[in-house]
Backbone of each chain as ProteinMPNN parsed JSONL, in Angstrom:
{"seq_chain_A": "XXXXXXXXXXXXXXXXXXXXXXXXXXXXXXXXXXXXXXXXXXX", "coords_chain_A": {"N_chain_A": [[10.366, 29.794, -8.639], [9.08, 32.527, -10.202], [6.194, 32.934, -12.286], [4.788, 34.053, -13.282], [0.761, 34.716, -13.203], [-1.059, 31.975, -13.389], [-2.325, 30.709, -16.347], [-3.647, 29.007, -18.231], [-4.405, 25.718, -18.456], [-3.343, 22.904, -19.993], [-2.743, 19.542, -21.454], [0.341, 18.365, -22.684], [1.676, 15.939, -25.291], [3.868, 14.707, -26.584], [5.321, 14.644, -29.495], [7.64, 13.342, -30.514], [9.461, 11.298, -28.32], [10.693, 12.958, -26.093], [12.863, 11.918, -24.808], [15.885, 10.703, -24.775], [16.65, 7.752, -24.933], [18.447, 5.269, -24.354], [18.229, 2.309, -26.459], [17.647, -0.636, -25.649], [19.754, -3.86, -26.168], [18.606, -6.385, -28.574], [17.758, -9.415, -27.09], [19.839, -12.022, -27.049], [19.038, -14.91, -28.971], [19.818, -18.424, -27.296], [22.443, -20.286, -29.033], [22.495, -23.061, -28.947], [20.471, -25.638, -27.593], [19.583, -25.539, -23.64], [22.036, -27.416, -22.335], [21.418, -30.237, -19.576], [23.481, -30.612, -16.651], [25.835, -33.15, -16.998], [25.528, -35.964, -15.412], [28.187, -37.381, -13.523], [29.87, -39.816, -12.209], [31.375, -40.36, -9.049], [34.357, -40.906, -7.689]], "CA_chain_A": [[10.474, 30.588, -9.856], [8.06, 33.243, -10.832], [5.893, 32.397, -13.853], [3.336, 34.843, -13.15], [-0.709, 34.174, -12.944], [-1.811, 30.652, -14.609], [-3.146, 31.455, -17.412], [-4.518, 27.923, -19.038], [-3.731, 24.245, -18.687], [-3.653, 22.209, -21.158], [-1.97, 18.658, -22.236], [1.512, 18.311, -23.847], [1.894, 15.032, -25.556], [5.005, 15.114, -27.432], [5.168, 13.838, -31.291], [8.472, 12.347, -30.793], [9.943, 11.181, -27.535], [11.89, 13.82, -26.107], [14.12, 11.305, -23.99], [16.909, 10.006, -25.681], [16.976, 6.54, -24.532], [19.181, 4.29, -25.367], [17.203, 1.072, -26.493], [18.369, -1.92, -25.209], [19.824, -4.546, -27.168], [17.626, -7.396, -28.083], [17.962, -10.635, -26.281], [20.567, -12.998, -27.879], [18.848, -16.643, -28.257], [21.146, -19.336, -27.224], [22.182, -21.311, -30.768], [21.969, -24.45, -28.84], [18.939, -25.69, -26.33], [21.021, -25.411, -22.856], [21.901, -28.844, -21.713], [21.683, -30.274, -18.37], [24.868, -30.758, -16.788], [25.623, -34.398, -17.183], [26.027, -36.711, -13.959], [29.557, -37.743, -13.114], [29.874, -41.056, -10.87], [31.849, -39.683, -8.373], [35.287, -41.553, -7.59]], "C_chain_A": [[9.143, 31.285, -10.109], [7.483, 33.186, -12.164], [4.774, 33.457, -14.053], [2.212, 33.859, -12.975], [-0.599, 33.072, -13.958], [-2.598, 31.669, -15.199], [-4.253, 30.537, -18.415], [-3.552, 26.549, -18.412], [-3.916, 23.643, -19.574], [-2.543, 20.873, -21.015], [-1.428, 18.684, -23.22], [1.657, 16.673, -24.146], [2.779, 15.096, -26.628], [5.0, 14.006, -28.51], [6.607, 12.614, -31.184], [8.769, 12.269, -29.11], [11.381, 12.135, -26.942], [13.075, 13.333, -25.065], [14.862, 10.52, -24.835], [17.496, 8.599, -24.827], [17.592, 5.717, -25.127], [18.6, 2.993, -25.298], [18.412, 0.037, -26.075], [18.258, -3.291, -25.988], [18.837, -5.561, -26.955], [18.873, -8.689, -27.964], [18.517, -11.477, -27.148], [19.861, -14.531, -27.405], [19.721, -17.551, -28.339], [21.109, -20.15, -28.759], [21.927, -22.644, -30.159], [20.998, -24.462, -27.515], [20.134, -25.75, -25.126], [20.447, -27.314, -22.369], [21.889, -29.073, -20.391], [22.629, -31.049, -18.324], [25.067, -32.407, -16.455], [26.077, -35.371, -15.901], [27.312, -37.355, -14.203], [29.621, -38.577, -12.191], [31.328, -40.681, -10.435], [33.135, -41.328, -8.134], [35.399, -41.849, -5.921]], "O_chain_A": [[8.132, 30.591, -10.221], [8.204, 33.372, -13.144], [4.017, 33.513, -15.022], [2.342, 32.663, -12.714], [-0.159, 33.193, -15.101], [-3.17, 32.724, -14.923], [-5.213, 30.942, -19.07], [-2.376, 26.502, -18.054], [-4.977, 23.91, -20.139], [-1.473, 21.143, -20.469], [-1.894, 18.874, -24.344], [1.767, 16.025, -23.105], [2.355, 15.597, -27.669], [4.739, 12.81, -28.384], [6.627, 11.456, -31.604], [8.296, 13.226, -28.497], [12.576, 12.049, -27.227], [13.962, 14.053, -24.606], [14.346, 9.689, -25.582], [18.574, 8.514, -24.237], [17.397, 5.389, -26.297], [18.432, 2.488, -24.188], [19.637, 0.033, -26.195], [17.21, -3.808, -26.376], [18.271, -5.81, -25.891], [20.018, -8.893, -28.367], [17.815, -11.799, -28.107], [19.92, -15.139, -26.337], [20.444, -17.624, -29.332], [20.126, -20.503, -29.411], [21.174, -23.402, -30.771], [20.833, -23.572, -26.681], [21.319, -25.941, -25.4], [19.431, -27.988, -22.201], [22.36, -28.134, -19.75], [22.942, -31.897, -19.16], [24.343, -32.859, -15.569], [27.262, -35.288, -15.58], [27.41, -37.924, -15.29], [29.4, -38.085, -11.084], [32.287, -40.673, -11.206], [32.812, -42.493, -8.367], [36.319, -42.534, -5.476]]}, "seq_chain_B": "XXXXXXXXXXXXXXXXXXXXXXXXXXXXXXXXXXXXXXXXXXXXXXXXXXXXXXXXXXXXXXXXXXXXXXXXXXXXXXXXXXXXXXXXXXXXXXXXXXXXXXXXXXXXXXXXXXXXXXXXXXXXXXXXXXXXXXXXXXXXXXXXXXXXXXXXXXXXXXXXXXXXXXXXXX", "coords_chain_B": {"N_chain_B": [[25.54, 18.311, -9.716], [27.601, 15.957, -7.523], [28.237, 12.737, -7.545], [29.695, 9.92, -6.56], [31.765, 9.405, -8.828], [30.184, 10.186, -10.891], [28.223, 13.019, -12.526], [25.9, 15.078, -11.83], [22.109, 16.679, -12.518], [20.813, 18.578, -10.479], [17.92, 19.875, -8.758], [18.075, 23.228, -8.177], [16.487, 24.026, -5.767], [15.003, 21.927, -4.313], [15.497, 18.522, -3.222], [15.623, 17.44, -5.621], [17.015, 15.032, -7.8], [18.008, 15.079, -11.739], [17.126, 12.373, -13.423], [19.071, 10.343, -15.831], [18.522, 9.662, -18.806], [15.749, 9.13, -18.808], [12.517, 10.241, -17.914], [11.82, 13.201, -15.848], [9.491, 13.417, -13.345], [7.224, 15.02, -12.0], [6.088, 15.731, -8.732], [4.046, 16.775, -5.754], [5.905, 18.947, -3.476], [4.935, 20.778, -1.195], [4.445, 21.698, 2.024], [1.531, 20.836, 3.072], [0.426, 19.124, 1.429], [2.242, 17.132, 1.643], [2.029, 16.699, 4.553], [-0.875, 16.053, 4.37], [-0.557, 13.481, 2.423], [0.099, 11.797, 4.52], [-2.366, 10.998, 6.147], [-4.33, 9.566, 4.881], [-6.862, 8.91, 5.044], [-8.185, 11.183, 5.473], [-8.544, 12.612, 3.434], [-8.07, 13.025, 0.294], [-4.754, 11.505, -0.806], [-3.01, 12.723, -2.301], [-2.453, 14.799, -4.461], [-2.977, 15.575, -8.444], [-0.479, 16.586, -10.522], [1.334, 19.263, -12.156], [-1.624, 21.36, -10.568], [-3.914, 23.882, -11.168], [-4.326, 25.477, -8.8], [-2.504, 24.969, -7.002], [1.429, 25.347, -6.407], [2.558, 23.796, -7.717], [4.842, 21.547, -9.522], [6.914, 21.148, -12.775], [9.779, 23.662, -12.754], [9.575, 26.166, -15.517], [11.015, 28.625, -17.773], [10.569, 31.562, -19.853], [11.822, 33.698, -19.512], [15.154, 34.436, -20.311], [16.887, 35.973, -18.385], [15.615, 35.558, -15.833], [15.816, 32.672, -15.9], [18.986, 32.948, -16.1], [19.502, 34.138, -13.083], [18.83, 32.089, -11.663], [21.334, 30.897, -11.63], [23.164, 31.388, -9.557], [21.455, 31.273, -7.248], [21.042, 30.587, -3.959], [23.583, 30.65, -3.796], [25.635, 30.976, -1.689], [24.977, 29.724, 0.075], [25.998, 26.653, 2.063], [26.591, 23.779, 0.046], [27.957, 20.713, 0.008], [28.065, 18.52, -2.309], [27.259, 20.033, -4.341], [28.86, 20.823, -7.53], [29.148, 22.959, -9.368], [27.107, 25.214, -11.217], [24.15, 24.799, -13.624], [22.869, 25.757, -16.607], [19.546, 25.562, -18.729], [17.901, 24.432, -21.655], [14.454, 23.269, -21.668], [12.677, 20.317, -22.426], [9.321, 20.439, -21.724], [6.126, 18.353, -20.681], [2.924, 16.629, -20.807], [1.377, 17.289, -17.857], [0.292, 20.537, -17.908], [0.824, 23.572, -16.978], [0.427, 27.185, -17.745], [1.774, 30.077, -17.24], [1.693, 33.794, -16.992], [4.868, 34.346, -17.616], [6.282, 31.619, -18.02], [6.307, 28.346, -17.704], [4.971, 25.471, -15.645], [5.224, 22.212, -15.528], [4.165, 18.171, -15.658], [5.9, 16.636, -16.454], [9.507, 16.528, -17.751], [12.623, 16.886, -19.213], [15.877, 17.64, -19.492], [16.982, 19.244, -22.748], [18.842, 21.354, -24.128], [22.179, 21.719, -22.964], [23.59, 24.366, -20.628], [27.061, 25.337, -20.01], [28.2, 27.918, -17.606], [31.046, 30.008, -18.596], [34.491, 29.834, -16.658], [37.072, 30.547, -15.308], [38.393, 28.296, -14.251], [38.929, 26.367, -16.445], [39.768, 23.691, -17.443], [38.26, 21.961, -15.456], [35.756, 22.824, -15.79], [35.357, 21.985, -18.27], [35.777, 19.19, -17.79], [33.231, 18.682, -16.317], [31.468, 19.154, -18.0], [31.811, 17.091, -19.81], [31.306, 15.054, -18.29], [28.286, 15.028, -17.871], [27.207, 14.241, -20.132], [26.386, 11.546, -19.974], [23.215, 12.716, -20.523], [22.401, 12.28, -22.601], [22.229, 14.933, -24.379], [22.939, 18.054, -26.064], [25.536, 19.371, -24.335], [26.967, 22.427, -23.333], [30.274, 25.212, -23.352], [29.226, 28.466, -22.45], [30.459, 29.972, -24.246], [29.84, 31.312, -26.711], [28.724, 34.526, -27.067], [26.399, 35.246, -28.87], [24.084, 33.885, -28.412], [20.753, 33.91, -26.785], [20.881, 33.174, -24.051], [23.608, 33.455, -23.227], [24.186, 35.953, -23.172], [22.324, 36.73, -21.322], [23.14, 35.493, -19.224], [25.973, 37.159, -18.889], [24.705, 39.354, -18.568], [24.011, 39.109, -15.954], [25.865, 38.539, -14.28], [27.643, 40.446, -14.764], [25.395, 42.903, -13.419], [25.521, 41.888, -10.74], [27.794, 41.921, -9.918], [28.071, 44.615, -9.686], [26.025, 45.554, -7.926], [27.485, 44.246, -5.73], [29.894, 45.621, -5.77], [28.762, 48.306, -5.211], [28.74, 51.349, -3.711], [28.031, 51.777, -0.229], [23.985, 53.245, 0.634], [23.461, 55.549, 2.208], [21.028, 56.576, 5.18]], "CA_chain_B": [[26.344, 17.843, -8.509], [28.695, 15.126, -7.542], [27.706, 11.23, -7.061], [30.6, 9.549, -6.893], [32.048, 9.755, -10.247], [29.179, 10.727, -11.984], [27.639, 14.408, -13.041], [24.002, 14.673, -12.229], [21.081, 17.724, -12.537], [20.293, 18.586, -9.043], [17.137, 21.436, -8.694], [18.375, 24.132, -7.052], [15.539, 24.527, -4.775], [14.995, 20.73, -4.019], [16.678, 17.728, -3.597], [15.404, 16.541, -6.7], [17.951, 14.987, -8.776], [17.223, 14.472, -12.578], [17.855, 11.165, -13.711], [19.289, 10.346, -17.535], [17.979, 8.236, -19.963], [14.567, 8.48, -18.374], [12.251, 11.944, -18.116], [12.038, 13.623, -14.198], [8.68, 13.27, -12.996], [7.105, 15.961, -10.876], [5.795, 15.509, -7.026], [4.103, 17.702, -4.933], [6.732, 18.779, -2.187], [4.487, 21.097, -0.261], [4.721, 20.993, 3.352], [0.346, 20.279, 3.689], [0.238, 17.775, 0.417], [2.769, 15.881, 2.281], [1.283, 15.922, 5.746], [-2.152, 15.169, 3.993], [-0.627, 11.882, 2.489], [0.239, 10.874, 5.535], [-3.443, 11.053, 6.749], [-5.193, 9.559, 3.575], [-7.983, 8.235, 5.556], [-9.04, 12.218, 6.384], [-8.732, 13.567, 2.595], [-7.475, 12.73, -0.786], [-3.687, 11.408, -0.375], [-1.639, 13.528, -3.266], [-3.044, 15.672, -6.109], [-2.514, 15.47, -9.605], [0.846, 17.545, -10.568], [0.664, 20.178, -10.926], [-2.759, 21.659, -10.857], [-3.67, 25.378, -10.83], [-4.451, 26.129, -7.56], [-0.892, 24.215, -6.537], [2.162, 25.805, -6.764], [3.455, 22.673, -7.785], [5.373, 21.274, -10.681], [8.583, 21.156, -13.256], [9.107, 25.011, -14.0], [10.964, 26.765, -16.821], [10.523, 30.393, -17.709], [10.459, 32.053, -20.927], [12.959, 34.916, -19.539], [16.478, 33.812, -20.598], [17.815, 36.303, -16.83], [15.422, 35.015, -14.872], [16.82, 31.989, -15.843], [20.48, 33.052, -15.532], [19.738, 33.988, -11.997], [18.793, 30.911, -10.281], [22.866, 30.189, -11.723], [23.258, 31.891, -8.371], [20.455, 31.174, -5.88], [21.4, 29.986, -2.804], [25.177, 30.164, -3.871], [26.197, 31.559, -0.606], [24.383, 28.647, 1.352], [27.091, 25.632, 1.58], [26.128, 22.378, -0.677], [28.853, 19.697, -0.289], [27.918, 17.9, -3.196], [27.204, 20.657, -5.982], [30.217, 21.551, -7.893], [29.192, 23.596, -10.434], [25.819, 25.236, -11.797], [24.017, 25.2, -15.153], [21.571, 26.465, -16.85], [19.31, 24.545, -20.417], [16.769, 24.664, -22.324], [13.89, 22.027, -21.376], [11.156, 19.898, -22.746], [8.305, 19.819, -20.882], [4.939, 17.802, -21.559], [2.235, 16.18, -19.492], [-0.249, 18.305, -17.724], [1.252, 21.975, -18.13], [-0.017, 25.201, -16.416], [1.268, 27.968, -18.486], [1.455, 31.326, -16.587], [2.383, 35.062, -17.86], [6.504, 33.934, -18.154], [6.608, 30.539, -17.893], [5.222, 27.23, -17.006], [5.013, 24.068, -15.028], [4.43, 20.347, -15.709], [4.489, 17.184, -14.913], [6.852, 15.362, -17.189], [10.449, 17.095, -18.193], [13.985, 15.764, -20.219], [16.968, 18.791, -20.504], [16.973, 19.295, -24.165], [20.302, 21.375, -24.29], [22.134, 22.172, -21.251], [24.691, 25.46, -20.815], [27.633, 26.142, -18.342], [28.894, 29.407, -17.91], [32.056, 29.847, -18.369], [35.181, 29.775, -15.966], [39.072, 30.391, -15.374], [39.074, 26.878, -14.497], [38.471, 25.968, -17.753], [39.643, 22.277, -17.519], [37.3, 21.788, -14.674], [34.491, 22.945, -16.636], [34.951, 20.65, -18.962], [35.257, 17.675, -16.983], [31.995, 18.523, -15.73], [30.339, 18.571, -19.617], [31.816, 15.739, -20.525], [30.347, 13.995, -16.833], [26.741, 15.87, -18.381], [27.166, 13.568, -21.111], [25.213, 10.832, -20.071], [21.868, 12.673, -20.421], [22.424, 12.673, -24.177], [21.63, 16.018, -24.976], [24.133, 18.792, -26.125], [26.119, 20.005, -23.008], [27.966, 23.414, -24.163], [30.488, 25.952, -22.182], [28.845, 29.515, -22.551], [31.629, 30.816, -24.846], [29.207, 32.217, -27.463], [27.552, 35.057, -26.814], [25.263, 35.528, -29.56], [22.976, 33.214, -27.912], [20.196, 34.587, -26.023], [21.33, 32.49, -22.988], [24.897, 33.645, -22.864], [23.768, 37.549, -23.318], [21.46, 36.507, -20.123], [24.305, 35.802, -18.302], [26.571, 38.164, -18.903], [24.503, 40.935, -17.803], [23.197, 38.983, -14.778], [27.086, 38.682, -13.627], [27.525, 42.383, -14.582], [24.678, 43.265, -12.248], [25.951, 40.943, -9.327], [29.319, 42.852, -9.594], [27.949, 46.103, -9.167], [25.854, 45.276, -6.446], [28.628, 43.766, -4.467], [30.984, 46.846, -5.234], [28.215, 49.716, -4.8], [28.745, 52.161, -1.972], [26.233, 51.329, 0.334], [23.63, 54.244, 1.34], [22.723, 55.739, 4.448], [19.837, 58.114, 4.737]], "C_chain_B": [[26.817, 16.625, -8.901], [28.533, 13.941, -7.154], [28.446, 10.133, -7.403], [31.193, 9.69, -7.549], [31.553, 10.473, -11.152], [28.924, 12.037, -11.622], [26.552, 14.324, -12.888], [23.875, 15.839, -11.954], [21.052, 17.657, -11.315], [19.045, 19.863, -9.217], [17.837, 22.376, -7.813], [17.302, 24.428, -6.276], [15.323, 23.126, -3.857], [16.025, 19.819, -3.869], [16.742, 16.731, -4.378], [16.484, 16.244, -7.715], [17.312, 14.084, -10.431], [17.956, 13.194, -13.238], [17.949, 10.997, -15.154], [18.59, 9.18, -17.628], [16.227, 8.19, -19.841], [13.912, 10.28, -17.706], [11.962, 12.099, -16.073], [10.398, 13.673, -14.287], [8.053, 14.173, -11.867], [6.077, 15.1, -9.682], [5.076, 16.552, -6.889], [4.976, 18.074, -3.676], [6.125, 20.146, -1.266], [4.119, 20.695, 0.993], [3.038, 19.878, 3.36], [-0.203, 19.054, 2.384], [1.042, 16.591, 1.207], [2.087, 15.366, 4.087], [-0.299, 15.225, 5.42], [-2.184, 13.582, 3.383], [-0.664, 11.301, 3.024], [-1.458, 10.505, 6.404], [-4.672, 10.942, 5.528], [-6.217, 9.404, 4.204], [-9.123, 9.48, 5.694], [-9.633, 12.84, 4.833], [-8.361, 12.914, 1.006], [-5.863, 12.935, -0.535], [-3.021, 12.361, -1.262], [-2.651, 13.645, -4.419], [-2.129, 15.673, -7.362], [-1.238, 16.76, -10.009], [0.753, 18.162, -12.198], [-0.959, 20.939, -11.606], [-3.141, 23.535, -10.778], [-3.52, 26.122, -9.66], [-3.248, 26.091, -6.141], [0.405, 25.596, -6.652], [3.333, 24.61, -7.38], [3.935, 22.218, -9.55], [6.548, 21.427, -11.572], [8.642, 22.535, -13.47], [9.959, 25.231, -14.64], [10.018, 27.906, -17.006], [11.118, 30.837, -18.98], [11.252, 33.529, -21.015], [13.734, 34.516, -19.356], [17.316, 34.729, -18.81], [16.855, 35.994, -16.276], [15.905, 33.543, -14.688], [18.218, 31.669, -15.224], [20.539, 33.351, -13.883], [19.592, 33.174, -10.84], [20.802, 30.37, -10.632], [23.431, 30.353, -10.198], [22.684, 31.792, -6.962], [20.89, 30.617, -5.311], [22.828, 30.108, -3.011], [25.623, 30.217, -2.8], [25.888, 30.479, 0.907], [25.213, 27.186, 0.831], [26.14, 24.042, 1.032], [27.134, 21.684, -0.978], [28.849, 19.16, -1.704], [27.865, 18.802, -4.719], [28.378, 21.351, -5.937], [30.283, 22.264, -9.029], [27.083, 23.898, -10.637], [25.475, 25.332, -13.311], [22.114, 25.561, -15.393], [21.147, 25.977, -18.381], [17.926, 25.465, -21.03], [16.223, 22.897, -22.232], [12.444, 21.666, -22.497], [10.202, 19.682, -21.558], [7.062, 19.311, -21.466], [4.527, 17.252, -20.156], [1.051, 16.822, -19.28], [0.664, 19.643, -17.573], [0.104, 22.915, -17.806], [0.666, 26.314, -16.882], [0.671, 29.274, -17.584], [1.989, 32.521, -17.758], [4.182, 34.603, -18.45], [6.986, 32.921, -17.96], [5.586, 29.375, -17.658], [5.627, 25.929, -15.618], [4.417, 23.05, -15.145], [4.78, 19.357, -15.043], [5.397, 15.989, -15.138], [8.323, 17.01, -17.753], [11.907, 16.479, -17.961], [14.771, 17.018, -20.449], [16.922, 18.364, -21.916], [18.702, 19.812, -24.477], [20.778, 21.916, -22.888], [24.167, 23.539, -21.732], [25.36, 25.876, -19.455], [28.776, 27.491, -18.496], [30.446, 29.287, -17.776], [33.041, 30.007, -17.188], [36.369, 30.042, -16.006], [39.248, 29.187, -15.421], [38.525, 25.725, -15.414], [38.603, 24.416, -17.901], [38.571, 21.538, -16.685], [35.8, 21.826, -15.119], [34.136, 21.537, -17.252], [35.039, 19.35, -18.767], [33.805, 17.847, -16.568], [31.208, 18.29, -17.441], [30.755, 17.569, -19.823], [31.255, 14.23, -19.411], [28.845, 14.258, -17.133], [26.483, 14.763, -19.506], [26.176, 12.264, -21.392], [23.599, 11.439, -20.309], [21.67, 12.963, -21.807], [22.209, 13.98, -24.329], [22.938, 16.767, -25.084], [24.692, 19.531, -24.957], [27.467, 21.184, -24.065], [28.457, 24.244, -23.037], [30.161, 27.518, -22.805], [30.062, 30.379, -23.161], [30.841, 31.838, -25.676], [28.214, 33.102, -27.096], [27.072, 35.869, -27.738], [23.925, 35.253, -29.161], [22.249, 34.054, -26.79], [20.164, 34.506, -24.366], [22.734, 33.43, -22.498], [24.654, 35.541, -22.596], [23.697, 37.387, -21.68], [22.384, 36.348, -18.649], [25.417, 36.283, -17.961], [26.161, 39.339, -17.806], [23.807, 40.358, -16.065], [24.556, 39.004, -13.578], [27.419, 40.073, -13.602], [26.656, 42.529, -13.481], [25.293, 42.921, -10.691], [26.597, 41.533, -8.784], [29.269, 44.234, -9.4], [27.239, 46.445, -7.975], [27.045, 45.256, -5.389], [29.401, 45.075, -4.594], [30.134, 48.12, -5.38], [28.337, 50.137, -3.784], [27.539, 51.753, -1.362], [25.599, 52.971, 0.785], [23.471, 54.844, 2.219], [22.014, 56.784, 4.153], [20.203, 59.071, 5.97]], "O_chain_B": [[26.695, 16.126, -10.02], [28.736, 13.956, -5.94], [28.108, 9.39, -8.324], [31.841, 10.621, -7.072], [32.099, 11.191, -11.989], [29.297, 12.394, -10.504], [25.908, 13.582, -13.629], [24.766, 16.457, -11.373], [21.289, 16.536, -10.865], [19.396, 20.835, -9.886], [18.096, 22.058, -6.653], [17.325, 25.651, -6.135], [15.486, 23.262, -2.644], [17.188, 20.036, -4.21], [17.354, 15.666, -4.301], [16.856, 17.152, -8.458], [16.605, 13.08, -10.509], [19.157, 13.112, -13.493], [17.017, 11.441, -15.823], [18.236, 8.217, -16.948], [15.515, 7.463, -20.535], [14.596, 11.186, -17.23], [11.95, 11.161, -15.275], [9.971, 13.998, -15.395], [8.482, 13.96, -10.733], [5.486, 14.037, -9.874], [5.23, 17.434, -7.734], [4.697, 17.376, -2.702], [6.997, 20.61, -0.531], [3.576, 19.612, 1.211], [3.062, 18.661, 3.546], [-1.138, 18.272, 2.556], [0.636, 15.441, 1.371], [1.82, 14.275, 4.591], [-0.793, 14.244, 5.976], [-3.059, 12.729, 3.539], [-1.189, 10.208, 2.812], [-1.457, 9.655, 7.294], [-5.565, 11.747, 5.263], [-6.951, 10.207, 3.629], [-10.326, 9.317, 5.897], [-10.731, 13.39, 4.751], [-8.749, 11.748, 1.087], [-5.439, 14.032, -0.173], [-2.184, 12.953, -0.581], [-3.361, 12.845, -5.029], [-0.901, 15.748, -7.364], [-1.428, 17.893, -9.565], [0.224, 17.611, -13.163], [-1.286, 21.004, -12.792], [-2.341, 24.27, -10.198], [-2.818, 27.117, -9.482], [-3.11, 26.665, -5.061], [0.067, 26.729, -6.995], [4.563, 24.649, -7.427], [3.34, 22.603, -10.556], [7.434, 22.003, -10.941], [7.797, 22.98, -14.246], [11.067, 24.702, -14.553], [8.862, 28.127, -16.644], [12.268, 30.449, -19.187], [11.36, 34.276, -21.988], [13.76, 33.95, -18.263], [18.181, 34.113, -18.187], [17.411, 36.357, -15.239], [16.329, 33.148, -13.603], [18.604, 30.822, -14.418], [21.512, 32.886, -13.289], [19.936, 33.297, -9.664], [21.389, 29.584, -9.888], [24.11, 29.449, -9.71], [23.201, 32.1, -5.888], [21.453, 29.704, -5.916], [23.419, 29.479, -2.133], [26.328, 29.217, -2.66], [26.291, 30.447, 2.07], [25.166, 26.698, -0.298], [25.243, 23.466, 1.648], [27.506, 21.775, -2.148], [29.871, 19.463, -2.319], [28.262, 18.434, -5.824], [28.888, 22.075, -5.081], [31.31, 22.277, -9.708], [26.148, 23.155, -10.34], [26.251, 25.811, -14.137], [21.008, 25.595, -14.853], [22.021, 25.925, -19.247], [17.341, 26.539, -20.887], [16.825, 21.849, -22.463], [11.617, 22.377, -23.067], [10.352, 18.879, -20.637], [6.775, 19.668, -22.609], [5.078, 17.249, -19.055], [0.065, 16.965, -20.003], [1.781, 19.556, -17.063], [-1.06, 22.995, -18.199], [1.743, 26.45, -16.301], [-0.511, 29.462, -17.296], [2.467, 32.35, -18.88], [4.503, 34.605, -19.638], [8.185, 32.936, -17.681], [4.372, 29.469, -17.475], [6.627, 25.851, -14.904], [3.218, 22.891, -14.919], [5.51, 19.389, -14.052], [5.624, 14.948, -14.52], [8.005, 18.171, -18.013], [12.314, 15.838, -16.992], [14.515, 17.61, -21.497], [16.826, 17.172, -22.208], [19.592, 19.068, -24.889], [20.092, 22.384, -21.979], [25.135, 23.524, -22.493], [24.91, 26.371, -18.422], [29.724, 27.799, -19.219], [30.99, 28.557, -16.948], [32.345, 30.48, -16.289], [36.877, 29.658, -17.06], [39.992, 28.678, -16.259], [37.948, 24.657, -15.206], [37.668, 23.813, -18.43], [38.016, 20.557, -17.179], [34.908, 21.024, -14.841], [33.354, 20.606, -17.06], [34.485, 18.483, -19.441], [33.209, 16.771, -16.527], [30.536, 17.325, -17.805], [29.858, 16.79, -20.143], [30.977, 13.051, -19.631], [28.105, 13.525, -16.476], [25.296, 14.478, -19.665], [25.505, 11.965, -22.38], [22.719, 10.579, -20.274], [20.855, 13.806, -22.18], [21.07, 13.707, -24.708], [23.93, 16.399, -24.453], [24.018, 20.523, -24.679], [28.316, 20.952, -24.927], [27.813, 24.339, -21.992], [30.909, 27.823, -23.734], [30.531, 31.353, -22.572], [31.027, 33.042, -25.498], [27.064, 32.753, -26.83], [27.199, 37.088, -27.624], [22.917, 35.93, -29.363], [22.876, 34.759, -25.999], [19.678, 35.328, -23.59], [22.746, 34.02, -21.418], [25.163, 36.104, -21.627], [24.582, 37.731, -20.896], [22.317, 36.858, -17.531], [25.948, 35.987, -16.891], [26.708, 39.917, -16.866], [23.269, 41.096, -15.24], [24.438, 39.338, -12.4], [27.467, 40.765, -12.585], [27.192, 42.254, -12.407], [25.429, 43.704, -9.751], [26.501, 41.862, -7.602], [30.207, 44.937, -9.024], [27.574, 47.305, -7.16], [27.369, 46.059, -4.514], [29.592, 45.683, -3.541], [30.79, 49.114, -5.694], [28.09, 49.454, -2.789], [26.426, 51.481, -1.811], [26.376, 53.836, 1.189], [23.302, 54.247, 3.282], [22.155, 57.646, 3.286], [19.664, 60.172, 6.079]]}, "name": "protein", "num_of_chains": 2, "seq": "XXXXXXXXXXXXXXXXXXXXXXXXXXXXXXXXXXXXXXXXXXXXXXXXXXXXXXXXXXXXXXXXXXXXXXXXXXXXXXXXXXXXXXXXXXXXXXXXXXXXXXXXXXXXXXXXXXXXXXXXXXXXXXXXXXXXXXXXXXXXXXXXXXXXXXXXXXXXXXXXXXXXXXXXXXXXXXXXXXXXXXXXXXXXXXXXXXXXXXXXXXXXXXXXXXXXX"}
């Protein structure tokens, strides 16, 4: 693409985020502590 | 273009595809930046994007038909995968080299994106509503008030008079 001659550079730092991300939900904590699975004397 | 199911940005010049949710990131894809990475040991591996003396970086252009005519570039050269072209309006940010009609950077997110219209109007719009993931407004070039839709009007006018002008002979 033709833009013509540079003319300046400069830094764009954008005020708001111009990506529309979709945030990701937060992390559900388990309601109970997880248990370990309980030994079974085998038959 | 076409990735399985999905709708994605492709550059027309590259085979950069832009990814949603998350902004496109420029490269250098010059042939001697890339053979110089390969030979970091001789030089500095890859330069900052893009820099002035580069030709490198995201561009966008501040003339709504120069725009409308990349809708066209390469059309005539076969691309399995692209099934449709469009044409937006972008953010760019980062490091930015602003020339006479445009610029290039190193960070850029479509803002709104526009497809020209079609006969096969249902087709179209399967493709905007496959555009959909990159959040932004995906529209089909019905209105032409917009300085976009003007842009491509007259760039299809032109096309069509080309193709059916007598040719010359001296």
């Amino acid at each position: 693409m033709e833009i013509g001659e540079p003319q300046r550079t400069y830094t764009v730092e954008p005020i708001e985020d111009p990506v529309p991300r979709e945030t990701p939900p937060p992390e559900e904590e388990p309601s109970e502590p997880r248990r370990e699975p309980e030994e079974v004397p085998g038959r | 273009m076409q990735q399985r199911r999905r709708f994605r940005l492709r550059s027309v010049v590259f085979d950069t595809i832009w990814p949603t949710e998350t902004e496109l990131t420029a490269g250098c894809n010059r042939l001697w930046t890339r053979v110089r990475s390969r030979f970091a040991w001789r030089s500095d591996p890859v330069h900052d994007v893009p820099v002035w003396r580069c030709s490198c970086g995201i561009y966008a252009t501040s003339d709504p038909e120069l725009a409308a005519e990349y809708l066209y570039l390469y059309s005539e050269v076969h691309q399995p995968h692209v099934v449709y072209r469009a044409v937006g309006l972008v953010s760019l940010w980062g490091s930015v080299v602003e020339g006479d009609s445009g610029w290039r950077a190193s960070h850029a997110y479509p803002k709104r994106l526009f497809l020209p219209p079609s006969r096969r109007r249902h087709d179209v719009e399967v493709i905007r509503d496959g555009l959909a993931d990159y959040g932004v407004p995906v529209d089909i070039l019905d209105d032409t008030e917009l300085p976009i839709a003007r842009a491509v009007q007259r760039v299809r006018r032109d096309r069509r008079r080309r193709r059916y002008a007598p040719s010359q002979s001296g």
